[in-house]
VOFI-861615 format. One line per 2 residues: for each residue x, y, z of C-alpha. Coordinates in Angstrom, 2 decimals, decimal comma. Example, Ala and Ser with C-alpha at 12.3 -4.5 7.8 and 13.67 -1.06 7.14 Angstrom:
12,30 -4,50 7,80  13,67 -1,06 7,14;
END
This chain:
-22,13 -17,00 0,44  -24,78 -14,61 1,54;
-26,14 -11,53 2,57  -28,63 -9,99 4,97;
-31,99 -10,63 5,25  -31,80 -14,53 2,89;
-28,64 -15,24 5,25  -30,49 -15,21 8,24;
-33,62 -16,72 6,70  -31,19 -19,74 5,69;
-29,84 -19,96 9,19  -33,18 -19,95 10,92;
-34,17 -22,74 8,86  -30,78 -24,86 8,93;
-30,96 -24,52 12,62  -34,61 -25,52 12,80;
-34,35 -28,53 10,70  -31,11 -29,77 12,29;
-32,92 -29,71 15,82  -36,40 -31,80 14,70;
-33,96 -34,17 13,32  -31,99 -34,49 16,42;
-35,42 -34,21 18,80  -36,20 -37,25 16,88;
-33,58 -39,46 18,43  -34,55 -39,03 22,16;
-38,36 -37,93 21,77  -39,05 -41,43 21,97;
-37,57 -42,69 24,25  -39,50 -41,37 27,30;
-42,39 -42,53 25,43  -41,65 -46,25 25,11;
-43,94 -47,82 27,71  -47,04 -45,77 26,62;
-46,17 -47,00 22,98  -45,57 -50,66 24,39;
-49,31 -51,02 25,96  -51,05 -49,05 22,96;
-50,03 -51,31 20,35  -49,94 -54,81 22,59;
-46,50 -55,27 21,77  -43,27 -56,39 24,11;
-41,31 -53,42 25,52  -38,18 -55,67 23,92;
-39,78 -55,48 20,44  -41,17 -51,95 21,24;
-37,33 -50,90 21,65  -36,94 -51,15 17,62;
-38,72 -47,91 17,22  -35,75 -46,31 18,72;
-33,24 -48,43 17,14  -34,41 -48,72 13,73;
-34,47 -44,71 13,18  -30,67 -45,02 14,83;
-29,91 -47,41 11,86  -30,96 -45,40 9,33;
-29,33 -42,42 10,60  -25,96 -43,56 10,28;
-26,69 -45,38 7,05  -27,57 -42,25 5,13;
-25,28 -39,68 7,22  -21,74 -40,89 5,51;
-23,66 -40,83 1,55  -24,90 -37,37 1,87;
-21,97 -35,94 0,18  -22,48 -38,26 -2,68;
-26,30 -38,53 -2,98  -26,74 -34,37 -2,57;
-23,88 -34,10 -5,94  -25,76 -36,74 -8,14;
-29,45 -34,92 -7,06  -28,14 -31,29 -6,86;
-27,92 -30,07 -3,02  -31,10 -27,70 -2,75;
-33,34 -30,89 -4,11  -31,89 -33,40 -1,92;
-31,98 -31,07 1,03  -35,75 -30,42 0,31;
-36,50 -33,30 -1,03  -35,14 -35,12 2,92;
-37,21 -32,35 4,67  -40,36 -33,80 3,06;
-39,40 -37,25 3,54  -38,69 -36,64 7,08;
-42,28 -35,19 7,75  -44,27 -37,34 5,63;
-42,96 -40,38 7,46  -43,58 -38,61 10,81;
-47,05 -38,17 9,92  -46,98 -42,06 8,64;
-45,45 -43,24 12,20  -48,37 -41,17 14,17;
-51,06 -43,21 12,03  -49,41 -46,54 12,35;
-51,76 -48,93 13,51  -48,77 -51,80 14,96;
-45,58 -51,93 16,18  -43,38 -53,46 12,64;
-45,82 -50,68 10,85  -44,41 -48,13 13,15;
-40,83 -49,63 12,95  -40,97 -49,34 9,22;
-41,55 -45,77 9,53  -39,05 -44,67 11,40;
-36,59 -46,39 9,54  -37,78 -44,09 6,85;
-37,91 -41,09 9,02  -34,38 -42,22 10,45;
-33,28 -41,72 6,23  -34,73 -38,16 5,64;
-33,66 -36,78 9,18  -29,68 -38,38 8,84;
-29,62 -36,54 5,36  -30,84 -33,05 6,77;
-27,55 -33,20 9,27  -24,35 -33,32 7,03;
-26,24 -31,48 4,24  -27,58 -29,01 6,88;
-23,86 -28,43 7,56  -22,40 -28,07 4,52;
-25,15 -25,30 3,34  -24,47 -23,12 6,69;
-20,61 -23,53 5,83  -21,48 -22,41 2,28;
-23,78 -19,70 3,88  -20,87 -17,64 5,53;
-17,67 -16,55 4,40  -14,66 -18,62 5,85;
-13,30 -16,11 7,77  -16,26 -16,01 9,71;
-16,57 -19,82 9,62  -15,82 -20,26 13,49;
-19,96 -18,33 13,43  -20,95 -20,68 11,47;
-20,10 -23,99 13,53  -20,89 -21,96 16,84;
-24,86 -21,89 15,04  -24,91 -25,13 13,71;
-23,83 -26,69 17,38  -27,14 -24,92 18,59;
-28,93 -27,71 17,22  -26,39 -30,37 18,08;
-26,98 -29,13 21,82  -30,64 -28,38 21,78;
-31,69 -31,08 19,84  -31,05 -34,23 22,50;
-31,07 -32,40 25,49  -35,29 -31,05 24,78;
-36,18 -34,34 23,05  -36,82 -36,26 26,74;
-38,95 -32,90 27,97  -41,14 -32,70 24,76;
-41,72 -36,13 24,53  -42,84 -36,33 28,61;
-44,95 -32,96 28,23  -46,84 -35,13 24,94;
-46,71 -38,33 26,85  -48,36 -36,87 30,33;
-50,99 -34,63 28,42  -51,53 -35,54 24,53;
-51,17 -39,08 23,26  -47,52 -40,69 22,14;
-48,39 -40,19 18,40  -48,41 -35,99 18,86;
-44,62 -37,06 19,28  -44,31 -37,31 15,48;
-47,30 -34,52 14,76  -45,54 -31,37 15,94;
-42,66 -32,35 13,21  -45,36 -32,02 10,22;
-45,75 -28,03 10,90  -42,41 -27,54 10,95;
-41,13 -29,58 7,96  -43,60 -27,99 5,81;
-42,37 -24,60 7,16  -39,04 -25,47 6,34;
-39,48 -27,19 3,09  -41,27 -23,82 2,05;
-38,53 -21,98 3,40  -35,83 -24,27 1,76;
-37,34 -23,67 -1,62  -37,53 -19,64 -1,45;
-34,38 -18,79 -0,38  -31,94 -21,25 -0,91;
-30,06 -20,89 -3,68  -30,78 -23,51 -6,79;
-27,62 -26,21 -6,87  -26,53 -28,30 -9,87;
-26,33 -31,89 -9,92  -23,62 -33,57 -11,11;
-23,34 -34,18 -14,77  -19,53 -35,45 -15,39;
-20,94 -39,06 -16,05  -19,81 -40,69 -12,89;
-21,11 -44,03 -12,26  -23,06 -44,51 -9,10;
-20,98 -46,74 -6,48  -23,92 -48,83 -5,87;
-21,17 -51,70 -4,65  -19,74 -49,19 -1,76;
-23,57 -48,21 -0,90  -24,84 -52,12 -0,22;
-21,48 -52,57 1,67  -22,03 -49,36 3,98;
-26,06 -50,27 4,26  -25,24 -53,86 5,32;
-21,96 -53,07 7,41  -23,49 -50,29 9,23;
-26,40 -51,33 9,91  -25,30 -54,75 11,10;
-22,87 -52,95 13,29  -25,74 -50,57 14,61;
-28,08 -53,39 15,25  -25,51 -54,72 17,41;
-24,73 -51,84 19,44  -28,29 -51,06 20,21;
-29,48 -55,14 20,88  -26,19 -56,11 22,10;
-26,88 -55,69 25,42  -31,05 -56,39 25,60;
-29,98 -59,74 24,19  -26,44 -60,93 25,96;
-24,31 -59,56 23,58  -22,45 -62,64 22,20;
-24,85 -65,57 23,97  -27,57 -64,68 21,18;
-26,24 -66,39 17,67  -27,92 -63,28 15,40;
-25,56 -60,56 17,16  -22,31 -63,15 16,80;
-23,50 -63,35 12,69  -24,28 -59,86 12,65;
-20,90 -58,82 14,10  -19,22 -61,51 11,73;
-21,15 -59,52 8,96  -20,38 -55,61 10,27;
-16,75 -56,95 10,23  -16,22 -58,53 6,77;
-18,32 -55,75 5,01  -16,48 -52,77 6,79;
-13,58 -54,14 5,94  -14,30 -54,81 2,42;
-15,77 -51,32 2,06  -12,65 -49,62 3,37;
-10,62 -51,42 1,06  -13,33 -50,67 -2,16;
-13,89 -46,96 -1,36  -10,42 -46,47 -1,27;
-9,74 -48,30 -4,82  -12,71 -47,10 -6,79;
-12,40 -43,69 -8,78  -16,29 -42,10 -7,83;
-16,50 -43,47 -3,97  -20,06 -43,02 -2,06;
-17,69 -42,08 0,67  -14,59 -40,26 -0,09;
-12,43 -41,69 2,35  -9,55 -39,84 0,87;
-10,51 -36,61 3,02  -8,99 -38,08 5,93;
-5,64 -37,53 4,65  -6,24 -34,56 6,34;
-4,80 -35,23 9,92  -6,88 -32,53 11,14;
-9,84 -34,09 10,21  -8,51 -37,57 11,23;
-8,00 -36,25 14,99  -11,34 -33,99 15,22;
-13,34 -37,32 14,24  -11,35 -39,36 16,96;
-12,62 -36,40 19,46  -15,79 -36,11 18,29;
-16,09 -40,04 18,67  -15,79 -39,19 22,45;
-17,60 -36,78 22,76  -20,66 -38,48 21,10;
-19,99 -41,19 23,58  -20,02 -38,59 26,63;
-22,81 -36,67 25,23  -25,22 -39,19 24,33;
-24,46 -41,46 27,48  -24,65 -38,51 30,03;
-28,08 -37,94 28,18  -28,87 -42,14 28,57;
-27,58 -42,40 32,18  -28,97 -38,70 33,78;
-32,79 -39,62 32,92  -32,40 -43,25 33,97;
-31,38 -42,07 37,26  -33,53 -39,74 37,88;
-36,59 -41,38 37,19  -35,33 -44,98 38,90;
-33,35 -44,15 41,70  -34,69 -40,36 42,56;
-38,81 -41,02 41,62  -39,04 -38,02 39,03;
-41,49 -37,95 35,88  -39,58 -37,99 32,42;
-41,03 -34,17 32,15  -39,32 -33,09 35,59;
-35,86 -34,87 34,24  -36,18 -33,34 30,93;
-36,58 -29,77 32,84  -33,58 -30,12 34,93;
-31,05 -30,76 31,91  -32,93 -27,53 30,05;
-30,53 -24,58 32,39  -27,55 -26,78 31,33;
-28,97 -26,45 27,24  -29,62 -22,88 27,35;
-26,50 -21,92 28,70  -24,42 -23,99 25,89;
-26,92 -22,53 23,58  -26,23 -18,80 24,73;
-22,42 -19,31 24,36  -22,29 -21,44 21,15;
-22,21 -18,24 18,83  -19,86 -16,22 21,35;
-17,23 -19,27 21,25  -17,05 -19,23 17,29;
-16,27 -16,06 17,53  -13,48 -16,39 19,40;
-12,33 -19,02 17,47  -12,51 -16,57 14,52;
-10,35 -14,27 16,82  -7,56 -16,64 16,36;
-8,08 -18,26 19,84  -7,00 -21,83 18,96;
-9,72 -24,71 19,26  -7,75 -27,24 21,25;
-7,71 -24,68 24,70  -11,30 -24,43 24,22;
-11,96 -28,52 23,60  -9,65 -28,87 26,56;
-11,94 -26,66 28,91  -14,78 -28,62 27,08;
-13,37 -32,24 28,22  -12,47 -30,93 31,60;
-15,86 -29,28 32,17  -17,60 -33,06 30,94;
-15,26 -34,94 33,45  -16,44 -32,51 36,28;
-20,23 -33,21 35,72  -19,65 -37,00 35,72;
-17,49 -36,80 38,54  -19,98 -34,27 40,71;
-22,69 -37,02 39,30  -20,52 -39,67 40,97;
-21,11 -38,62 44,53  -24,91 -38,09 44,72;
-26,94 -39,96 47,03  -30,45 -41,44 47,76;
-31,23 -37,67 49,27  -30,12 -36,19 46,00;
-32,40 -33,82 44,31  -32,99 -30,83 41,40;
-30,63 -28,23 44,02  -27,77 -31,00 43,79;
-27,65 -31,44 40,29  -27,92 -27,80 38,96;
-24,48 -27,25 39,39  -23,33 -30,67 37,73;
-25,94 -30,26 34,69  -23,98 -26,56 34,16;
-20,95 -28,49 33,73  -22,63 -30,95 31,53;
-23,63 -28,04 29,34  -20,78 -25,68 28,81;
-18,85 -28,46 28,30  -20,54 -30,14 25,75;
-20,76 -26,60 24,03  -17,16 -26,25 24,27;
-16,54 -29,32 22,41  -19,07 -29,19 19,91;
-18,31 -25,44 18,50  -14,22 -26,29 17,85;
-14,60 -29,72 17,07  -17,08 -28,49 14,22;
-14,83 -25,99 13,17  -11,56 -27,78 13,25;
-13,25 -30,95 11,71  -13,42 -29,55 8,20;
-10,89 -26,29 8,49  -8,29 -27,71 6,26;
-10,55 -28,95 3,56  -11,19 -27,67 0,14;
-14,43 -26,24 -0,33  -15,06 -29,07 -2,52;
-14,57 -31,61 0,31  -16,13 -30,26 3,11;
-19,61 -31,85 2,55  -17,71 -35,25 3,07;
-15,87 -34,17 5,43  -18,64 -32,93 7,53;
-20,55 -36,15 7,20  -17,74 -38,22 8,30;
-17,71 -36,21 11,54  -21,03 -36,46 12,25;
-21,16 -40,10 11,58  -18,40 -40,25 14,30;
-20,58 -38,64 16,53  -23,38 -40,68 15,98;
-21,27 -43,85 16,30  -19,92 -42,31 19,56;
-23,64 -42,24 20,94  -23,88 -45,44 19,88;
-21,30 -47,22 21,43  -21,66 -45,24 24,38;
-24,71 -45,94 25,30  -24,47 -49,81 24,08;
-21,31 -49,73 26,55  -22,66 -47,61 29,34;
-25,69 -50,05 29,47  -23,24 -53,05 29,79;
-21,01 -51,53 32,47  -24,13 -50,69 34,56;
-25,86 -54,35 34,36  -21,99 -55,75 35,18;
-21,77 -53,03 37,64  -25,55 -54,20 39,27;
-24,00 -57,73 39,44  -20,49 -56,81 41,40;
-22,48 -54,43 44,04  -25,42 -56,56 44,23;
-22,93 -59,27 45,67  -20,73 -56,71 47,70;
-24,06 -55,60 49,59  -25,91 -59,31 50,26;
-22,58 -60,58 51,72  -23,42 -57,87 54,92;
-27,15 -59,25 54,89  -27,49 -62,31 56,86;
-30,03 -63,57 59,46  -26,66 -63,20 62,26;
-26,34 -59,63 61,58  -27,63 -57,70 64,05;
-28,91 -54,70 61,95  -30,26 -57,05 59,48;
-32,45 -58,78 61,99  -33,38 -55,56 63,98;
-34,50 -54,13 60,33  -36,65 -56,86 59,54;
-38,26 -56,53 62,74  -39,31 -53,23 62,48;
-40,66 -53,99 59,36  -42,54 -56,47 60,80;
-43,72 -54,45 63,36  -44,93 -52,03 60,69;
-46,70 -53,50 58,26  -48,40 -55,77 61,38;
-50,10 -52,33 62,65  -51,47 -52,38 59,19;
-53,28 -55,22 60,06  -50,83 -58,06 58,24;
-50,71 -61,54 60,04  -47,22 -62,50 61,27;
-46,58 -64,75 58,20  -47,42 -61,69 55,54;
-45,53 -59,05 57,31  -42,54 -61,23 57,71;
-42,25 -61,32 53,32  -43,72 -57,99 53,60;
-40,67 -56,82 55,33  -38,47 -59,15 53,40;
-39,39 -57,83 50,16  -39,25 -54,08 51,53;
-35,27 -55,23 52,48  -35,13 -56,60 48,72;
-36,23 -53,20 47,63  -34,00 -51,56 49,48;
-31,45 -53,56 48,27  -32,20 -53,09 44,21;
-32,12 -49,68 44,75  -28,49 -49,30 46,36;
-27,34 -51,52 43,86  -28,49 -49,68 40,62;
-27,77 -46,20 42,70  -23,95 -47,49 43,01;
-24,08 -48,55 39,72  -25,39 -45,00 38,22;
-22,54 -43,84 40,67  -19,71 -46,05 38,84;
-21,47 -45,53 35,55  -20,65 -41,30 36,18;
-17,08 -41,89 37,25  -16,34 -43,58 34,14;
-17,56 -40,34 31,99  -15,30 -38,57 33,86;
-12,42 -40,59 33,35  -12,89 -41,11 29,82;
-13,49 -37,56 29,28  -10,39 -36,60 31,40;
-8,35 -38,72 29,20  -8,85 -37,12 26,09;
-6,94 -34,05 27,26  -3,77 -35,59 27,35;
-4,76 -36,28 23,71  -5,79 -32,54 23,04;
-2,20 -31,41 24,31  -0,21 -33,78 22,07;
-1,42 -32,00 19,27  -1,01 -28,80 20,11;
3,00 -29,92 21,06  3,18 -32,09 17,68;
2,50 -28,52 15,68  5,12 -26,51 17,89;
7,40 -29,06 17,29  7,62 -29,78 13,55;
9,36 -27,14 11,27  7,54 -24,65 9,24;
9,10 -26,38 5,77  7,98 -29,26 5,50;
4,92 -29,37 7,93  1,52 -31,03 7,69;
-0,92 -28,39 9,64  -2,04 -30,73 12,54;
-4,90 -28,11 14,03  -6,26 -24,61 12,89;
-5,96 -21,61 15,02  -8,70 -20,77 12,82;
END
């Protein structure tokens, strides 16, 4: 716990290091095709960049408990910080793709260690009473962090080159790093003797990361039609299962699954689950949109989902305060999941004529919402442990919410392409040469692109392939439509969820009961 001016020097750099790390996972992605043509490498293969820093995320998030007891917290925290930003600087000199790949894998291992452990110092920072402040801070950089990643990385990509996208992390890891080793406070490593699960740590590398690699190629690849996701699947299953069943049995676990005897715990990860799903796919879907179906630049969809950010980031630290007030967390995550089903289902009725003005309001929604998950759920996540547990604890939950972007955006993708096919179908079947508006279309097409100076023949596939156009575009609009309903309805569905537990604690005696939620 501390004091004055070293608290707030601790915060500032928690906060800072927490949002580079979480920059880092949509940065990139704007970048892609500029990446793709520089190094004369597929867009397919180019796609690993993003996926193999996803891997390595949730790898390391789930051992940072374990690895920051056996190297003493303070040196594992800096020690990530300078991994992180000496593999940044290594991915902006790579000279090919697999170079490049390689690291960001490495970058993907430093940044997933500075989130848990980034946690579990700020916890350690601040008193518990005044824990509620605490998560409110920390869910700064949860927010900020994904939502500014797709505006940096177009601002780099329209006026510096793509590798400035890993630059700008070098200042600020070395500030942090310095920072880190002034004022935090020196930690012990463990010394009781414990023998290193290096069993449960192959199991989780090989599980996990087969499981990631098929949530983020599922989909590029046919899911199940490609044999390496069917033997990677095979794998994620057997070795998950096996790991459960090891971590649970051996006496010094990498991952204490034991902490989920807390049923608090157990239900906050379930929640956060969903709302990594909803946040991370409203940030996948939104941009796609936008640039596809609208025309904007990745820097004018990045600037339209910054009002939503700074609002969440202006009432993060008010709502853990009222959480330390005693108002409980589950009527704030129920305004949270009602907030996130509003923006998808405002989302769901936009139009070809759509623009900035029309999605203001929506992107609001998006915002608070997402804030008013991410403070309580924080909070509630680890407000029954023992100080001794909440490191674990707090990496369990954010590996949920990693795992929740995951999936979500490995499902989302799937539901739009199926979604493409169904309305693709449902529009051709009123486009036939006997339709009246079909014909007078093409004709005016025709017509038009004739007065260009087209013969008869080219303006006929002219206008054709200007109907074909037309057509793609409905179909992926509908799709981005359907794709926004579903958010909704998922996040709608969690509420029922929300008020079960809030019943489940009024309704078992004061004796004998297990403390479901925390008004605290």
């Amino acid at each position: 716990m501390e004091t004055g001016f070293r608290k707030w020097i601790i915060v500032v750099t928690i906060i800072t290091s927490t949002i580079i790390e979480l920059i880092d996972t949509t940065i990139v992605n704007v970048s892609i095709n500029t990446m793709s043509g520089n190094l004369g490498a597929a867009l397919e293969d180019t796609a690993w960049v993003i996926t193999s820093y996803a891997i390595a995320n949730v790898i390391i998030i789930p051992m940072t408990s374990f690895l920051a007891e056996k190297i003493g917290r303070k040196q594992y925290y800096i020690g990530s910080i300078i991994l992180f930003t000496l593999a940044s600087a290594m991915c902006g000199f790579s000279t090919n793709l697999w170079e490049l790949v390689a690291f960001r894998f490495i970058q993907g291992l430093g940044g997933g260690a500075l989130l848990s452990t980034s946690q579990a110092i700020l916890f350690e920072t601040f008193p518990p009473k005044e824990r509620g402040t605490a998560s409110g801070i920390f869910s700064l950089g949860i927010i900020i962090g994904p939502s500014i990643g797709p505006v940096m990385g177009g601002y780099i990509v329209d006026n510096l080159s793509w590798q400035w996208i890993f630059y700008v992390n070098i200042p600020i890891g070395i500030m942090a790093a310095i920072l880190s080793a002034f004022y935090l406070r020196p930690s012990k490593r463990s010394t009781d003797g414990r023998k290193i699960d290096w069993l449960g740590i192959f199991l989780l590398a090989v599980g996990i990361g087969s499981l990631q690699v098929v949530l983020e190629r599922g989909e590029t690849d046919d899911w199940f039609s490609a044999t390496y996701i069917c033997v990677l699947t095979a794998i994620a299953s057997v070795f998950l299962a096996v790991l459960i069943w090891w971590e649970l049995r051996v006496k010094y676990p990498v991952i204490n699954l034991r902490v989920l005897k807390s049923s608090t715990l157990s239900i906050s990860a379930i929640m956060t689950f969903v709302l990594g799903f909803g946040l991370f796919s409203a940030v996948f879907v939104f941009p796609l949109y936008a640039q596809r179906i609208i025309g904007y630049s990745a820097f004018q969809t990045g600037t339209m989902l910054l009002p939503g950010t700074l609002m969440a980031a202006m009432i993060s630290p008010f709502l853990g305060k009222m959480l330390q007030s005693g108002v409980r967390p589950q009527y704030l995550i129920i305004c949270g999941f009602a907030m996130s089903a509003t923006f998808g289902y405002l989302m769901s009725g936009s139009n070809l004529e759509s623009g900035s003005a029309n999605f203001f309001i929506a992107l609001l929604f998006r915002g608070v919402g997402a804030a008013l998950l991410i403070v309580p759920l924080t909070a509630l996540a680890v407000s029954e442990l023992k100080p001794s547990d909440i490191p674990q604890g707090a990496a369990l939950n954010n590996m949920m919410r990693q795992m929740g972007g995951s999936f979500g955006i490995a499902l989302i993708n799937t539901f739009i392409a199926q979604r493409a096919a169904v309305n693709r179908t449902a529009l051709i079947t009123y486009i036939t040469p006997s339709d009246p508006g079909t014909a007078a279309r093409i004709q005016s097409g025709i017509a038009r692109f004739m007065s260009y100076g087209a013969t008869y023949w080219q303006a006929s596939r002219q206008a054709i392939g200007a109907l074909e156009a037309t057509v793609v575009r409905q179909t992926f609009l509908l799709s981005y439509m359907n794709a926004f309903l579903l958010l909704a309805i998922l996040n709608a569905c969690c509420i029922p969820l929300v008020i079960v537990t809030i019943l489940k604690k009024r309704t078992v005696p004061k004796s004998n009961a297990p403390v479901v939620v925390s008004d605290h």
